[in-house]
Rosetta silent file (secondary structure, phi, psi, omega in degrees, C-alpha in Angstrom):
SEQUENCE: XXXXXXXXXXXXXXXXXXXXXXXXXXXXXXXXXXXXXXXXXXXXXXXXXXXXXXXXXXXXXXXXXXXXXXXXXXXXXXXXXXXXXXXXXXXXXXX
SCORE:     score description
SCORE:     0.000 S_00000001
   1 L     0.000  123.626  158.824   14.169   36.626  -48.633 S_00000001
   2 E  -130.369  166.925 -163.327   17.005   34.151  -48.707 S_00000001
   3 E  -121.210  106.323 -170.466   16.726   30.603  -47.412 S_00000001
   4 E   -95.425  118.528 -167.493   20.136   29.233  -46.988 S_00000001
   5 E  -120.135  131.442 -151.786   19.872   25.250  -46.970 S_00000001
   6 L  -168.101  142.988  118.801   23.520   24.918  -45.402 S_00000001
   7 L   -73.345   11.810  168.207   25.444   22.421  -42.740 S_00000001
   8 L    46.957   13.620  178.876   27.140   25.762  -41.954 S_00000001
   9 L   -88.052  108.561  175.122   30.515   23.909  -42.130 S_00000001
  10 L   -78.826   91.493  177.152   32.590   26.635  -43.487 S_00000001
  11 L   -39.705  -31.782  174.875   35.213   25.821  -45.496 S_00000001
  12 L  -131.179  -79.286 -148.844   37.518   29.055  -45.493 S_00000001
  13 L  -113.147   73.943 -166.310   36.735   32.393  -43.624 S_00000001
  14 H   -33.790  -42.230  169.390   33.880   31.440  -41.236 S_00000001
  15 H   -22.807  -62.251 -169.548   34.020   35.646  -40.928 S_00000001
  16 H   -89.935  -32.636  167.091   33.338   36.777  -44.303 S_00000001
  17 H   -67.719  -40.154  144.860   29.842   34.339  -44.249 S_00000001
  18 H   -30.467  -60.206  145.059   28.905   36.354  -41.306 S_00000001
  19 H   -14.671  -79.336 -141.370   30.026   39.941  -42.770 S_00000001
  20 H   -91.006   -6.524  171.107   27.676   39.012  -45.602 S_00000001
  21 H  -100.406  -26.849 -175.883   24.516   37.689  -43.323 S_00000001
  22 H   -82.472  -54.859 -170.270   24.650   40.589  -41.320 S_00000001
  23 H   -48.068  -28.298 -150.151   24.943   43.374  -44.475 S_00000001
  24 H   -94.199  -39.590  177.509   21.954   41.264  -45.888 S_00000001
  25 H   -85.133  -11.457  166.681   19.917   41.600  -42.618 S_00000001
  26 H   -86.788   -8.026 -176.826   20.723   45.270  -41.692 S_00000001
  27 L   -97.807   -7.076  171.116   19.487   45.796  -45.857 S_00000001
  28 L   109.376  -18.876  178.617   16.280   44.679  -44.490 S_00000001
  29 L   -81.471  152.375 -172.710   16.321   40.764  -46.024 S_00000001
  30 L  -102.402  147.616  172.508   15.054   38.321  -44.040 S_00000001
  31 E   -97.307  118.471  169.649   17.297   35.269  -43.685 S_00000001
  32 E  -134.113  131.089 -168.772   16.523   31.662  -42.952 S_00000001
  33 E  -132.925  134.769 -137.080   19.157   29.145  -43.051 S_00000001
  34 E  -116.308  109.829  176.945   17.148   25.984  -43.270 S_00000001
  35 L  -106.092  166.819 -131.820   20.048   23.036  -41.814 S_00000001
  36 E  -110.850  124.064  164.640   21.254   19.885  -43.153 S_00000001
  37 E   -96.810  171.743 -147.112   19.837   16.845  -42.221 S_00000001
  38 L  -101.390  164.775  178.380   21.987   13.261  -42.156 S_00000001
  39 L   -41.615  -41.924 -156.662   20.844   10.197  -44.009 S_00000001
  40 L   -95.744   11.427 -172.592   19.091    8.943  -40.856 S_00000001
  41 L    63.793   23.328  165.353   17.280   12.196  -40.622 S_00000001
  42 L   -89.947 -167.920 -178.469   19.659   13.483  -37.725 S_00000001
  43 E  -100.230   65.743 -168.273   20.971   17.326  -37.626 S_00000001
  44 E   -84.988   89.790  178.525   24.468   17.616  -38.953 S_00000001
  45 L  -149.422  169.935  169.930   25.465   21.160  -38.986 S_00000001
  46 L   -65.583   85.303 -177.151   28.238   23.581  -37.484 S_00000001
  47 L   -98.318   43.178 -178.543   26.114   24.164  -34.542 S_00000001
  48 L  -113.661  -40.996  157.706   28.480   27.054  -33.558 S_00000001
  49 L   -62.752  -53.070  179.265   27.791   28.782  -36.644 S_00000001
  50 H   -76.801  -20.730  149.744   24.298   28.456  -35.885 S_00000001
  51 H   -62.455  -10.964  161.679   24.140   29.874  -32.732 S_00000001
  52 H   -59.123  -63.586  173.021   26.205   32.704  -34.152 S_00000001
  53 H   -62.815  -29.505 -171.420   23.305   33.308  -36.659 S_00000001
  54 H   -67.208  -89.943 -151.630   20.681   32.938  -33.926 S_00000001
  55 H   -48.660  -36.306  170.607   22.506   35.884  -32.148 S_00000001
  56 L   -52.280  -18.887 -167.671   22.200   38.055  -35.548 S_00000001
  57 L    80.467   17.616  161.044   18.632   37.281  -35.015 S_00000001
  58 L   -60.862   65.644  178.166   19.019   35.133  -37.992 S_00000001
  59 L   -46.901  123.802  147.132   16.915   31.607  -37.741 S_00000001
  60 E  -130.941  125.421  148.087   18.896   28.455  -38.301 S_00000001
  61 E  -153.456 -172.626 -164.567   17.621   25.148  -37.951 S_00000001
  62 L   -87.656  161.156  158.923   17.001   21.715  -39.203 S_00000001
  63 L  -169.630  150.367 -170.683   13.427   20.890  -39.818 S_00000001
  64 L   -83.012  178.624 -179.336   11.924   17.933  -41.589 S_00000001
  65 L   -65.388  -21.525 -162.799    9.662   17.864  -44.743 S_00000001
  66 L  -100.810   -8.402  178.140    6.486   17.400  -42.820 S_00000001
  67 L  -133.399   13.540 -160.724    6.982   20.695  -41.137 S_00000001
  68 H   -88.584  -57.535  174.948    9.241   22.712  -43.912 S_00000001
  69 H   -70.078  -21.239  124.673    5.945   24.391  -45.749 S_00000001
  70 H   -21.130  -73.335 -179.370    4.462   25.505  -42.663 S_00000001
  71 H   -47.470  -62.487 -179.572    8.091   27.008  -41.830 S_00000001
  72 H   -55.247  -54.238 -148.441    8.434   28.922  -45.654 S_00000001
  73 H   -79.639    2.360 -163.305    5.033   29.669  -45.251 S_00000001
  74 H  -114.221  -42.407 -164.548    5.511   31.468  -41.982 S_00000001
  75 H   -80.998  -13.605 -175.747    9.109   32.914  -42.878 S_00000001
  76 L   -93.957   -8.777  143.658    7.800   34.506  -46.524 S_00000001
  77 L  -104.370   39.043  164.822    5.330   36.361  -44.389 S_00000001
  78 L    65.711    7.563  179.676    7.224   37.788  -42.373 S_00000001
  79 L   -59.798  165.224  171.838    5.907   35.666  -39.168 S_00000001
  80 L   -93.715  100.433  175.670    8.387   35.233  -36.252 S_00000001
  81 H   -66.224  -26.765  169.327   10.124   31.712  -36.902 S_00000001
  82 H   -65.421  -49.547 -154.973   11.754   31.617  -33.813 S_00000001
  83 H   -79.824  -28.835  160.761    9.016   31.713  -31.349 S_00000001
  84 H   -75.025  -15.328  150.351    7.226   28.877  -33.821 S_00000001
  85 H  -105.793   21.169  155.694   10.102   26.926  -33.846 S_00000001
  86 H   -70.193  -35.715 -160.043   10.276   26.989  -30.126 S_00000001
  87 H  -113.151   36.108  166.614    6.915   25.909  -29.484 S_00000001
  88 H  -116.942  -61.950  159.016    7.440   23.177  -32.659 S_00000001
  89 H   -32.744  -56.997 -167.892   10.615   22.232  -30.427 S_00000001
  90 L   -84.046  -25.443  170.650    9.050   22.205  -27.181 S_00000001
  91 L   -45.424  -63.373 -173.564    5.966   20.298  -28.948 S_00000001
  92 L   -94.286   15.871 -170.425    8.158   17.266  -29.826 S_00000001
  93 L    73.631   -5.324 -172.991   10.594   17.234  -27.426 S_00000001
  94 L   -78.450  172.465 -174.527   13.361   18.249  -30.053 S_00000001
  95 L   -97.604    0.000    0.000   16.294   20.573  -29.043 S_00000001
């Protein structure tokens, strides 16, 4: 498993971080890229990139501390993190 703690703001070849999330998810690891929240606790990420990973089948999103060991504890068994952070989304009203 890797857990990518990221604002997904790419710095060179947006491309080659893709290239390298997909070989790692077609090898069978599962990928979580756990995004960066702002001082004030808002969501500050490339959220272009992350909808990118979402189509790889890749989760990325922000999530706060109060809900982050639930989330590891879901993604290092091998639960489906999307459809619990949908209904963790849809819970609180977040997007």
């Amino acid at each position: 498993m890797v857990v990518l703690i990221s604002d997904l703001f790419e710095g060179g070849m947006p491309e080659i971080m893709y290239t390298h999330f997909q070989a790692l998810n077609d090898s069978g690891v599962r990928v979580v890229a756990l995004l960066a929240l702002g001082q004030e606790g808002a969501e500050e990420y490339d959220k272009t990139a992350a909808q990118r990973l979402h189509q790889m089948n890749i989760p990325a999103f922000a999530c706060g501390l109060e809900q982050f060991p639930e989330m590891m504890s879901l993604a290092l068994a091998g639960e489906d993190v999307f459809t619990w952070w949908r209904y963790q989304s849809s819970s609180t009203g977040a997007v």
